[in-house]
VOPAGU-2260 file (C-alpha; in pm, 1 decimal, decimal comma):
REM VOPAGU-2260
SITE   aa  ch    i         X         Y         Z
SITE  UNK   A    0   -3916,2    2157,4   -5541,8
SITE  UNK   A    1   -4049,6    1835,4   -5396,9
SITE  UNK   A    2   -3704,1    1675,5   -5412,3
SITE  UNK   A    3   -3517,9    1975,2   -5272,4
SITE  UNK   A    4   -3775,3    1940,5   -4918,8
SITE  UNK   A    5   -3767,0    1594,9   -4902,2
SITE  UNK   A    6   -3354,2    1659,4   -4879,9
SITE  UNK   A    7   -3354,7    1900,2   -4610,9
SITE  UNK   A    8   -3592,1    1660,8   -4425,4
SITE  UNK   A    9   -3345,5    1394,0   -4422,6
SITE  UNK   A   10   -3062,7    1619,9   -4324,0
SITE  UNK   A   11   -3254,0    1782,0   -4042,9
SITE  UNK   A   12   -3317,7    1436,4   -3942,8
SITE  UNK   A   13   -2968,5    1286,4   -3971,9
SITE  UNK   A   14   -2872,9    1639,8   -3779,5
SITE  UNK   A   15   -3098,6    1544,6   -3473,1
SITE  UNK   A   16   -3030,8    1187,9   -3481,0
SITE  UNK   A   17   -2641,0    1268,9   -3469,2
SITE  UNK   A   18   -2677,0    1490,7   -3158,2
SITE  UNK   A   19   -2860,1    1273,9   -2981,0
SITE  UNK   A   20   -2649,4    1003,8   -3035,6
SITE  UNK   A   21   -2363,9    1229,2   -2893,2
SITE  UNK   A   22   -2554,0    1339,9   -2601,1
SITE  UNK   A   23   -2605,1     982,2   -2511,5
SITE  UNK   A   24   -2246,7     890,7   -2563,2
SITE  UNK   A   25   -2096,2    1198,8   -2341,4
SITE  UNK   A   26   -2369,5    1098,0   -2013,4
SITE  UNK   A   27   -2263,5     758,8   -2006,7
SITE  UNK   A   28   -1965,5     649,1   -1826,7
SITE  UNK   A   29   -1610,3     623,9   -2013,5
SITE  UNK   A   30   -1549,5     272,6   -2046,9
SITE  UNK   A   31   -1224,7     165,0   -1802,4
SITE  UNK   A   32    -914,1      79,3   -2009,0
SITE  UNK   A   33    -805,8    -270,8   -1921,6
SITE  UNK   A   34    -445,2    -258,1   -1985,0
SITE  UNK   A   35    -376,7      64,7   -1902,5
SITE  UNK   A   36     -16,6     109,5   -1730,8
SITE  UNK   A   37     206,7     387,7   -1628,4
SITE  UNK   A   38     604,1     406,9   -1562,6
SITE  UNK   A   39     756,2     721,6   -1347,5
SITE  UNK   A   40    1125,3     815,1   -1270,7
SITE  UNK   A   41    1168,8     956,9    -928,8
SITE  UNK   A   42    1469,5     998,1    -711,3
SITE  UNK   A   43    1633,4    1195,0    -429,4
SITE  UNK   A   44    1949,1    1389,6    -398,3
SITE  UNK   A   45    2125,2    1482,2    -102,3
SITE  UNK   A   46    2452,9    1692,1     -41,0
SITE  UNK   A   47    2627,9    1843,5     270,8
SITE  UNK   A   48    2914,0    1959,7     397,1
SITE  UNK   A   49    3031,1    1777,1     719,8
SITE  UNK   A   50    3219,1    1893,3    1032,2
SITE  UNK   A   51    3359,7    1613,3    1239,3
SITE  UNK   A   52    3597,8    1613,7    1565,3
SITE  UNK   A   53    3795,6    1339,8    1769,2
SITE  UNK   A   54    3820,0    1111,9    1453,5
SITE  UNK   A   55    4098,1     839,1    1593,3
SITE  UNK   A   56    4334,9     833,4    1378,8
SITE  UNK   A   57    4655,9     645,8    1536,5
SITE  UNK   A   58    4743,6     508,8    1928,1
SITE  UNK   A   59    4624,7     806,0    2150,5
SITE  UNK   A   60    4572,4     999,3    1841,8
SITE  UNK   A   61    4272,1    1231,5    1747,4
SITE  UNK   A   62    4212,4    1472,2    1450,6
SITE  UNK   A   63    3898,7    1726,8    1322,9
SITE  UNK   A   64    3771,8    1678,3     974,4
SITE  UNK   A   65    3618,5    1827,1     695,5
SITE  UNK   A   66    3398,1    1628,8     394,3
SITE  UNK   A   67    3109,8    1595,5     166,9
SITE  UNK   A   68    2847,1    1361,4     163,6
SITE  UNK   A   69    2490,5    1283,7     170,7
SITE  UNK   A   70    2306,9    1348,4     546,1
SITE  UNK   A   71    1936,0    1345,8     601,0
SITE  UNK   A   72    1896,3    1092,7     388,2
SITE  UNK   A   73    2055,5     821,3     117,6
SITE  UNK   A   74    2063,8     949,2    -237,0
SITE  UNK   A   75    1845,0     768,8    -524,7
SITE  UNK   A   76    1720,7     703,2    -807,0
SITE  UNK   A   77    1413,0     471,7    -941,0
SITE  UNK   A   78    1179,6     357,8   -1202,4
SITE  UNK   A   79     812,6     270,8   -1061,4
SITE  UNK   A   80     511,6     161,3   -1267,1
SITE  UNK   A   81     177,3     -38,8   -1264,9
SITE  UNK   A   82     -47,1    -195,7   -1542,5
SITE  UNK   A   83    -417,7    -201,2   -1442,1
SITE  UNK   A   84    -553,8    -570,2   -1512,9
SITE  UNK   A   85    -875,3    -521,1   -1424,0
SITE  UNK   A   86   -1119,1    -623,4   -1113,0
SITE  UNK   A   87    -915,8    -351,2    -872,9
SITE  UNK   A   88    -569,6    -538,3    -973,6
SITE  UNK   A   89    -222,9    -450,1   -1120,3
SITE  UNK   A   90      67,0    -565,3   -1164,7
SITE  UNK   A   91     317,8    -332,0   -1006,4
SITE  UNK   A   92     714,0    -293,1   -1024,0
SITE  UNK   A   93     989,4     -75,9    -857,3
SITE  UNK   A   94    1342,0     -66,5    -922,9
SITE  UNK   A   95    1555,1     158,9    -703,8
SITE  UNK   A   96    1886,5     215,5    -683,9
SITE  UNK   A   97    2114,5     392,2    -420,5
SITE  UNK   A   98    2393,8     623,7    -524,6
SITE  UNK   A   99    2648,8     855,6    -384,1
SITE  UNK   A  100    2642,5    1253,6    -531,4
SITE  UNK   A  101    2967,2    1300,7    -440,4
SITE  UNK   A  102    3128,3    1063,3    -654,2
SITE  UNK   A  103    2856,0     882,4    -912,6
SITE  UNK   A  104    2941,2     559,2    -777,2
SITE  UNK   A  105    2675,8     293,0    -697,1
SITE  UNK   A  106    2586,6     179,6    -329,0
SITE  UNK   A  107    2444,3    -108,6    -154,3
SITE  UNK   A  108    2732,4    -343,7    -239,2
SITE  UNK   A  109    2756,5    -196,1    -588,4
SITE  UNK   A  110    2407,9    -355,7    -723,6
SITE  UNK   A  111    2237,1    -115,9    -976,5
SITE  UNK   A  112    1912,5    -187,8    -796,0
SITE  UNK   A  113    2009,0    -202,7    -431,7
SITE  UNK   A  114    1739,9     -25,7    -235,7
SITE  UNK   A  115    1424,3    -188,2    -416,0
SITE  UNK   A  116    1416,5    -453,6    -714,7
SITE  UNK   A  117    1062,0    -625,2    -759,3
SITE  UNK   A  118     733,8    -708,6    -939,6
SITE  UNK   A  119     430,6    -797,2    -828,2
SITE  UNK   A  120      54,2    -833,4    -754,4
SITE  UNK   A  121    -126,9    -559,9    -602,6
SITE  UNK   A  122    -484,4    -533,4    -507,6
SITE  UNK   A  123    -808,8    -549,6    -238,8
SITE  UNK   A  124    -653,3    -908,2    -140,5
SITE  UNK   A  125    -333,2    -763,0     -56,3
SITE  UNK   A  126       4,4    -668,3    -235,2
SITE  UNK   A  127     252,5    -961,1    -339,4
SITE  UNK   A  128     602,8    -901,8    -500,8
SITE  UNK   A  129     907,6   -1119,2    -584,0
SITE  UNK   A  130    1297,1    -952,4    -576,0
SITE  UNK   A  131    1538,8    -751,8    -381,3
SITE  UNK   A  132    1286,0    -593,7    -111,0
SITE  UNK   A  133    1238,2    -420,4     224,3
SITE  UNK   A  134    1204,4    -673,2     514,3
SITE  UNK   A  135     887,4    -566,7     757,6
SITE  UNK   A  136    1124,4    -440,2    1011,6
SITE  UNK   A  137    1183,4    -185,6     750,8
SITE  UNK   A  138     778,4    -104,0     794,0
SITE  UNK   A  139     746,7    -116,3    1199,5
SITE  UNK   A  140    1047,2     148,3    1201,6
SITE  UNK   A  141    1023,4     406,1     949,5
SITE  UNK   A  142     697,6     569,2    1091,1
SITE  UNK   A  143     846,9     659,9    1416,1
SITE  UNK   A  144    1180,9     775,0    1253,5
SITE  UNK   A  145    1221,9    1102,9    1115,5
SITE  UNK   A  146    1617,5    1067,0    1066,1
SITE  UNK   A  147    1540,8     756,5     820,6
SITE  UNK   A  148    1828,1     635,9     649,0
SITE  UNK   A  149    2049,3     968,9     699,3
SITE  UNK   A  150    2412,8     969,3     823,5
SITE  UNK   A  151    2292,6    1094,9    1180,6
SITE  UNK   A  152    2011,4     919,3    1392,2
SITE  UNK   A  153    1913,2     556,5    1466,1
SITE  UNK   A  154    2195,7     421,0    1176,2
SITE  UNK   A  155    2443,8     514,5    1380,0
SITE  UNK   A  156    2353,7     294,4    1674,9
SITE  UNK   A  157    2228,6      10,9    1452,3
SITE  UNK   A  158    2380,2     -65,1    1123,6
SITE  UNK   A  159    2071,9    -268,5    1007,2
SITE  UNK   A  160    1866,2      71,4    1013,8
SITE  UNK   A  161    1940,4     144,7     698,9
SITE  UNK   A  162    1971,1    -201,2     579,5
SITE  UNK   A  163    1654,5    -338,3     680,9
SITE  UNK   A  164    1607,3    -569,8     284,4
SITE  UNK   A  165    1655,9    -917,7     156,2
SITE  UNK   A  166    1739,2   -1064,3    -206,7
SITE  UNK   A  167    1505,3   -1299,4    -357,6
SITE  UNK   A  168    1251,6   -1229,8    -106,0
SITE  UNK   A  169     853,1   -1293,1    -141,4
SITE  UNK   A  170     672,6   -1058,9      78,2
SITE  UNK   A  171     328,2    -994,4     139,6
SITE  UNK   A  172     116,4    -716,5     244,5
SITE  UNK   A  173    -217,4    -648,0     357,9
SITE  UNK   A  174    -388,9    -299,1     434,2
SITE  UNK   A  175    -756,5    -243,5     611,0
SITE  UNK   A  176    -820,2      83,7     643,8
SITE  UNK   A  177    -532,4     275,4     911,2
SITE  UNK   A  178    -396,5    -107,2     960,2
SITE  UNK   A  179    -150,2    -306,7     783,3
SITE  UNK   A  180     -50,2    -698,5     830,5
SITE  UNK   A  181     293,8    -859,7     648,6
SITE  UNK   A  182     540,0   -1136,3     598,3
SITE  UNK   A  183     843,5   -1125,5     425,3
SITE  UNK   A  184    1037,8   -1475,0     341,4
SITE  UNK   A  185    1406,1   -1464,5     170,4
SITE  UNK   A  186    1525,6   -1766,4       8,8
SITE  UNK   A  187    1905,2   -1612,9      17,8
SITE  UNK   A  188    1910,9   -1271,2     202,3
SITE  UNK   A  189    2262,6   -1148,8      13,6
SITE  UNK   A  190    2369,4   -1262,2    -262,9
SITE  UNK   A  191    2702,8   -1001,2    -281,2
SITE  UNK   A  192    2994,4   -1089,1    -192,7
SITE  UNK   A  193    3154,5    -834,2      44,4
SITE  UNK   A  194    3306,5    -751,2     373,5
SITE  UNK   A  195    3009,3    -491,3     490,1
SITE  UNK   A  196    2676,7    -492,5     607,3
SITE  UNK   A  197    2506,5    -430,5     316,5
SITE  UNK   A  198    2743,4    -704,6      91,4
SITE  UNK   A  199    2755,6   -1020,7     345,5
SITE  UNK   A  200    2796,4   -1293,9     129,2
SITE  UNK   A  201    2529,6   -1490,7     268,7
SITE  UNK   A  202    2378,3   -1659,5    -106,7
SITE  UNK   A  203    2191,3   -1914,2      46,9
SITE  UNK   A  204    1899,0   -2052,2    -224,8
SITE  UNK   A  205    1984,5   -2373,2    -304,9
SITE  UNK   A  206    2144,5   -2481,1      69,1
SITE  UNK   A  207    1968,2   -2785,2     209,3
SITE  UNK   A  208    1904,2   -2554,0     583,6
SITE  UNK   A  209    1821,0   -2257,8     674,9
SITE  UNK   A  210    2143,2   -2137,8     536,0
SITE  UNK   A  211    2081,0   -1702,6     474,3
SITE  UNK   A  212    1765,8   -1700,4     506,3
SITE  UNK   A  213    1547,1   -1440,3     642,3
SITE  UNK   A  214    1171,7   -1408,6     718,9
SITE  UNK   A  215     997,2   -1129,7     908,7
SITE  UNK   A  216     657,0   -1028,2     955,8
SITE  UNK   A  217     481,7    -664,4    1074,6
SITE  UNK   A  218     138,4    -539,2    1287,8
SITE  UNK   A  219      79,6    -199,4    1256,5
SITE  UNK   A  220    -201,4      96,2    1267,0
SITE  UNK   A  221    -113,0     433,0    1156,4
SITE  UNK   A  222    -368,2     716,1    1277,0
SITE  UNK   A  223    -425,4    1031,5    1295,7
SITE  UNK   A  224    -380,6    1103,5    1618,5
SITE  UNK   A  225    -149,9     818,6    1744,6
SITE  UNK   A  226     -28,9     471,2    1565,9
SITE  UNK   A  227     194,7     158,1    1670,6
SITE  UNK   A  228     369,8     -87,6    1555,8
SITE  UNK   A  229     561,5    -412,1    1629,3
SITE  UNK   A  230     797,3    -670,4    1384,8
SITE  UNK   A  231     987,4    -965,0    1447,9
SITE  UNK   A  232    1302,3   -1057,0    1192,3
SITE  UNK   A  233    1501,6   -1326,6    1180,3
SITE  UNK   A  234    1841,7   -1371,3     946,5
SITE  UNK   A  235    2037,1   -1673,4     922,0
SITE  UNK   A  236    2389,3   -1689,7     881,6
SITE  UNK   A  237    2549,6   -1862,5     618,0
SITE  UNK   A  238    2924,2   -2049,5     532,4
SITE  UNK   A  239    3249,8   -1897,6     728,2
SITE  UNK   A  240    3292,7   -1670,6     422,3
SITE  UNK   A  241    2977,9   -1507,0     550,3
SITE  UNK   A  242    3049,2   -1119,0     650,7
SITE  UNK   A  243    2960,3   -1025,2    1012,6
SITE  UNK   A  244    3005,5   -1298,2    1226,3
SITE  UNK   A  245    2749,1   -1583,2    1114,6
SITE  UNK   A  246    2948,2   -1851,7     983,5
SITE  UNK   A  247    2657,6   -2075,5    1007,9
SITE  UNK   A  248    2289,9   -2193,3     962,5
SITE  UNK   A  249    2278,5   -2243,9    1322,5
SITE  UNK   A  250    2423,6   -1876,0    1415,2
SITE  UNK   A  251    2112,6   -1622,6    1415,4
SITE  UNK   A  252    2062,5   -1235,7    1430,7
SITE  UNK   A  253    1703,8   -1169,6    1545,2
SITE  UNK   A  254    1532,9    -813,4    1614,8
SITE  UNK   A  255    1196,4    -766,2    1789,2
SITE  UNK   A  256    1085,2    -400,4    1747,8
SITE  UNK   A  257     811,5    -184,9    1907,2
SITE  UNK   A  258     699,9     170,2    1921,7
SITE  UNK   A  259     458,3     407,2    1900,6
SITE  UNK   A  260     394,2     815,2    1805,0
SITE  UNK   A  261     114,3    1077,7    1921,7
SITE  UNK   A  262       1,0    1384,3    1799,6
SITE  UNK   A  263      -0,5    1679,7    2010,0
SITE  UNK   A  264    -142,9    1973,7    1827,6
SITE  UNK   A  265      62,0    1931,9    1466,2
SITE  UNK   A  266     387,2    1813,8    1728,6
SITE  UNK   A  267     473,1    1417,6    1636,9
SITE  UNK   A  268     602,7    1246,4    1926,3
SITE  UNK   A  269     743,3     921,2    1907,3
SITE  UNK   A  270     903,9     627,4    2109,4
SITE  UNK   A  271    1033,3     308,4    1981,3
SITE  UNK   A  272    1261,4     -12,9    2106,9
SITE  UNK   A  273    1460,6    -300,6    1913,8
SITE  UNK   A  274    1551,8    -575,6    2130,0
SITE  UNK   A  275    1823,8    -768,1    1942,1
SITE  UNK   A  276    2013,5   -1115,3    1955,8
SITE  UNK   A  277    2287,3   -1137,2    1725,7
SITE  UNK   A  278    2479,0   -1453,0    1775,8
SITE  UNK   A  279    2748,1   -1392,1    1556,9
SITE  UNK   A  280    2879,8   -1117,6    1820,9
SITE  UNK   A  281    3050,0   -1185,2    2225,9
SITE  UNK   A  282    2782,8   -1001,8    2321,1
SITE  UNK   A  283    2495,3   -1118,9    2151,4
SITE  UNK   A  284    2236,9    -902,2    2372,1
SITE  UNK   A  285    2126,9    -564,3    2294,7
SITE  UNK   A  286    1864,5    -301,0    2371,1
SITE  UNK   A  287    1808,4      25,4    2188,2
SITE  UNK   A  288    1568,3     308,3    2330,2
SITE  UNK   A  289    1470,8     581,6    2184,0
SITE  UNK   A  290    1244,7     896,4    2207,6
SITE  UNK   A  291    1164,3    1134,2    1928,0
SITE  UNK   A  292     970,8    1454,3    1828,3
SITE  UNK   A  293     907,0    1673,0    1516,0
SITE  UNK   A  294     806,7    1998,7    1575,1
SITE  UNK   A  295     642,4    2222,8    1289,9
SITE  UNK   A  296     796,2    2592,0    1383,5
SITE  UNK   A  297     618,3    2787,4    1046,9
SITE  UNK   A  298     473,9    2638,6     761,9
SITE  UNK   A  299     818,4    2655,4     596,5
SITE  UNK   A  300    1065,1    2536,0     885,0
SITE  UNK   A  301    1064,4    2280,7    1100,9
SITE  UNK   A  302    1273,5    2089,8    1426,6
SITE  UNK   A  303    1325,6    1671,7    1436,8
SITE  UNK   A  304    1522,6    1556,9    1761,7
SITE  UNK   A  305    1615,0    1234,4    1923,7
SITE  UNK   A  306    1763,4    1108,2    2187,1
SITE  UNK   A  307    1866,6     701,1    2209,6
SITE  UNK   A  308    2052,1     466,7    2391,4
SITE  UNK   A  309    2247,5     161,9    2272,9
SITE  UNK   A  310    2371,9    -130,0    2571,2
SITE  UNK   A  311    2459,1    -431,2    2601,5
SITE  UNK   A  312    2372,4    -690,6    2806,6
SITE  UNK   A  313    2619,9    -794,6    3052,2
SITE  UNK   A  314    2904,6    -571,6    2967,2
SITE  UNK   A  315    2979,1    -212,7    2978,0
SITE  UNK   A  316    2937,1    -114,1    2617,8
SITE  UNK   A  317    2705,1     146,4    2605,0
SITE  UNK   A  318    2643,9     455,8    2332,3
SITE  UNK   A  319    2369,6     756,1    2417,8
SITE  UNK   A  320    2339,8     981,8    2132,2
SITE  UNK   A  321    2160,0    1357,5    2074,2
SITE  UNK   A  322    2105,3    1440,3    1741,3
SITE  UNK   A  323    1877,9    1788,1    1640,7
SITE  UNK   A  324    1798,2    1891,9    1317,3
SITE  UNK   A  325    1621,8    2207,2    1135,9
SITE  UNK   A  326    1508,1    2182,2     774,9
SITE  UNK   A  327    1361,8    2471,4     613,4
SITE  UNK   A  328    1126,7    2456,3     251,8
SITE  UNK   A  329    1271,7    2652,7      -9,6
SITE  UNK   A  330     959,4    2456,8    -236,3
SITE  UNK   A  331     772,2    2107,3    -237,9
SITE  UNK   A  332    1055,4    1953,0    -356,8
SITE  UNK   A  333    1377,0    2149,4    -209,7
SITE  UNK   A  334    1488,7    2204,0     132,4
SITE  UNK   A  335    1791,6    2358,5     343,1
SITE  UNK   A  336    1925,4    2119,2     663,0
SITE  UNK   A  337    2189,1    2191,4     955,8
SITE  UNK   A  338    2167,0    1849,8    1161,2
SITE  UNK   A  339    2391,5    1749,7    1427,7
SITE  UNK   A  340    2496,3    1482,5    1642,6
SITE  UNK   A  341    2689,0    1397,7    1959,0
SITE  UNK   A  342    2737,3    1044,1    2023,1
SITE  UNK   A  343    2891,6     921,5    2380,0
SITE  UNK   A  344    3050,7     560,8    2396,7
SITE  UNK   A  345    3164,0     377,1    2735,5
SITE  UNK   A  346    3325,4      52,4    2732,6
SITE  UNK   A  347    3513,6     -55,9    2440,6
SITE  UNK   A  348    3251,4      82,0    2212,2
SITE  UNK   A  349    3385,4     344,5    1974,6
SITE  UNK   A  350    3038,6     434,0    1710,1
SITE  UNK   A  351    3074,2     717,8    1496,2
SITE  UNK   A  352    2840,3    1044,9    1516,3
SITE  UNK   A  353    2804,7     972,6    1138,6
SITE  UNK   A  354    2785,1     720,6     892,2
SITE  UNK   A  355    2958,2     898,4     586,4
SITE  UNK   A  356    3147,5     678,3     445,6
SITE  UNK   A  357    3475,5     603,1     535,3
SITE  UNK   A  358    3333,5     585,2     869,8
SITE  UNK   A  359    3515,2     831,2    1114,1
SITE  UNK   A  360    3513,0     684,4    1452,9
SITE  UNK   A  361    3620,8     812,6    1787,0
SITE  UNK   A  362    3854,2     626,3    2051,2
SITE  UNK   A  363    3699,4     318,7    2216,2
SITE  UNK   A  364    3504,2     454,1    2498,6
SITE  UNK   A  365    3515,0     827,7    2332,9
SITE  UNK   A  366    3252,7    1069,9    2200,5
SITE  UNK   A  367    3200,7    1278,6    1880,7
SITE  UNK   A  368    3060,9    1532,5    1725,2
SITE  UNK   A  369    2940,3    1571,3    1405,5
SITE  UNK   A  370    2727,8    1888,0    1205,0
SITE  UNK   A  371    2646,8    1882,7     822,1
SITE  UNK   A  372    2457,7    2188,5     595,1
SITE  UNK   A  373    2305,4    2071,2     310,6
SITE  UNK   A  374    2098,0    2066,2      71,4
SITE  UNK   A  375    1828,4    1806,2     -82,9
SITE  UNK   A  376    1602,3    1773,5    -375,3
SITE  UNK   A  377    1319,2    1529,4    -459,1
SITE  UNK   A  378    1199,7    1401,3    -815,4
């Protein structure tokens, strides 16, 4: 009898002393997993049917067109992920490539990772990455333009809109609350060889100058209520196989940007300029102005317009486009678009109203009209 009590003392005991140990482990803290890392695949496809007129197509010849392509914004695909070291840092990585729906084939000079291709340091001292990155022209334009890297908008005025990165480029960014701070340097800003802008031929690395290189840096605060920003870049040109029209080190295409947005109600209002000096053109001098809005309509629908100007200095070339566009939500992730765009050159300037590739432009001095329905999808 004595030896049966004395074992359901020691259970009872071994019971409380077991649930008290579990209390104590489920009020502390978990401990924080060094190590821990994550990888996610995201992406964006875009696809609409495009309606173009006064596409030049011989001496005093015009025709009206019908295509498919991507238009509010460039198609994608990435891989992103981060591995927490500890003390508030990780290492971080993106690779992102550019594609085209309509026919599966690669973009950005056919690079598999075109759009983004780095790794990197990220933490309360700032972010640092290595690779195929945006430039921080890339960061004092984006805010203030809703019509990104579409086929309609800024990227029709300025090539470089939707351009705006560098091969084997270190950049570095810093963020205090609504402000940011960066500087981007690029040892060779293209390493593709090609005759467009986004494959320039312009290696550099190993060149004794300041053969293809780039560097850029970026001021900005984004607010609630208003925000601005300004960025300098500078490219280099490269050899006289170099794409574009700097054959050498001592050739430069430079852009200083500023601009601004304000809230009025849940309207986003924005203004923005890019004063450029590309030397590898006859008219090196450029100024681009433009205003823009955003307008929520419902919950589910909403307006983006623009209206910009393109001239050069000293000589008549001048392009003013319009450009409207209406997206509606069918979900977080899915949305309907009409957008359209009517571009008027003078001069001997003859810009598209698109940048679908193969580029359909109008007559020198001509204007044109483009509208594409879509569709896009984000992952």
């Amino acid at each position: 009898m004595k030896y049966r009590t004395a074992i359901c003392v020691c259970a009872a005991l071994l019971s409380a002393s077991s649930a008290w140990a579990q209390d104590e482990e489920e009020d502390a803290p978990p401990p924080k997993p060094v190590g821990a890392s994550s990888v996610t695949m995201y992406g964006l496809i875009d696809q609409g049917v495009e309606f173009v007129n006064n596409v030049a197509t011989g001496k005093s010849e015009t025709a009206n067109g019908w295509r498919t392509g991507d238009g509010t914004a460039t198609s994608y695909f990435g891989i992103r992920g981060s591995e927490d070291l500890g003390g508030g840092v990780k290492a971080i990585f993106d690779l992102q490539g550019g594609f085209s729906p309509t026919t599966g084939a690669s973009r950005q000079g056919g690079r598999i990772f075109g759009r983004q291709s780095y790794v990197g340091i990220d933490g309360k001292y700032g972010r640092l990455t290595f690779g195929r990155q945006y430039t921080m022209r890339f960061f004092g334009i984006s805010f203030i333009n809703p019509f990104g890297t579409g086929a309609q908008g800024l990227t029709t005025l300025d090539n470089g809109i939707a351009n705006a990165r560098a091969d084997n480029a270190v950049s570095y960014r810093y963020f205090l609350g609504d402000f940011e701070g960066g500087v981007n340097y690029s040892f060779g800003r293209d390493a593709v060889n090609g005759n467009s802008n986004v494959a320039t031929n312009c290696p550099g690395q190993t060149s004794p100058s300041n053969q293809c290189r780039e560097y850029s840096a970026l001021l900005k605060y984004e607010g609630h209520i208003w925000g601005l920003a300004t960025s300098y870049e500078r490219n280099y040109g490269g050899t006289s196989a170099t794409w574009g029209g700097l054959t050498s080190p001592d050739l430069t295409d430079s852009r200083f940007t500023l601009g601004g947005y304000f809230m009025i109600a849940n309207a986003k209002l924005g203004v923005g300029w890019i004063r450029r000096v590309n030397e590898g053109i006859a008219t090196p001098r450029s100024n681009l102005l433009w205003v823009t809005g955003t307008v929520p309509v419902t919950p589910f629908f909403h307006i983006d317009g623009m209206l910009a100007q393109l001239k050069y200095e000293h000589s008549p070339n001048k392009a003013v486009i319009e450009v409207l566009r209406g997206e509606y939500l069918l979900s977080k992730r899915t949305l309907l678009y009409v957008t359209g765009e009517h571009i008027n050159n003078s001069g001997t300037l003859a810009l598209a109203a698109t940048t679908l590739s193969p580029v359909p432009t109008p007559p020198a001095g001509g204007s044109q009209i483009s509208v594409i329905a879509g569709i896009r999808h984000t992952f």
